[in-house]
C-alpha positions in Angstrom: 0.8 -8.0 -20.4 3.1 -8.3 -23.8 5.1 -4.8 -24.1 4.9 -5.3 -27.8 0.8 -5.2 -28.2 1.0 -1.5 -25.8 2.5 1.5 -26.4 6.2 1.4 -24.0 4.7 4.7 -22.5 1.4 3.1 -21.7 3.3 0.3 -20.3 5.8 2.3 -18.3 3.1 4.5 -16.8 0.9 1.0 -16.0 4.0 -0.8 -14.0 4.7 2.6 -11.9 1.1 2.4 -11.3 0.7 -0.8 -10.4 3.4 -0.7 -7.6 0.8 1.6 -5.8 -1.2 1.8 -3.3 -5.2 2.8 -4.7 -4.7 6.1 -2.5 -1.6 6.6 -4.0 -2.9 6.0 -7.3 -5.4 8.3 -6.9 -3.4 11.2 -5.5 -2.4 14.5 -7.4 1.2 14.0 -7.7 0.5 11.0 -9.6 -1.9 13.0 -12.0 0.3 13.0 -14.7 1.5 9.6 -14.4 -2.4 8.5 -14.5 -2.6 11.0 -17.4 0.3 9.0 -19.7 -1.0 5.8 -19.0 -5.1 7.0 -20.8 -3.5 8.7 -22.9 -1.6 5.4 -24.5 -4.0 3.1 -23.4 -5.5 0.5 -25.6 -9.1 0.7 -26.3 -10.1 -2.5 -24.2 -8.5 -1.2 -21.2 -9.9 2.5 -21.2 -13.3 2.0 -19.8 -10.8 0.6 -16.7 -9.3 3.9 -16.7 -12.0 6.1 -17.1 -13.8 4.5 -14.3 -10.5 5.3 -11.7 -10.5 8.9 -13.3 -14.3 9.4 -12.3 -13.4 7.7 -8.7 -10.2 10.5 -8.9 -12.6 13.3 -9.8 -15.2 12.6 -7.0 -12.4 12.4 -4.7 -11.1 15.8 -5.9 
């Protein structure tokens, strides 16, 4: 992933993410983290997202 084509908080927020667990990902304390990372993301990659954020909101 080039850091130049996504915004550094996207990218930020993406790497934190990616060092976790799916369980982890999906947990409240990373809420906000989760949060950053649609609100900066790219249009190609937020159907991706939106499709964790309904798997976070059936699990919540």
């Amino acid at each position: 992933m080039s850091a130049d084509k996504y915004s550094p908080k996207f990218v930020e927020a993406m790497q934190k993410l990616s060092k976790m667990s799916e369980e982890e990902r999906l947990s409240e304390e990373n809420k906000a983290l989760f949060e950053q990372a649609m609100n900066y993301a790219p249009l190609d990659i937020q159907p991706q997202l939106i499709a964790i954020r309904k798997k976070y909101d059936q699990m919540h």
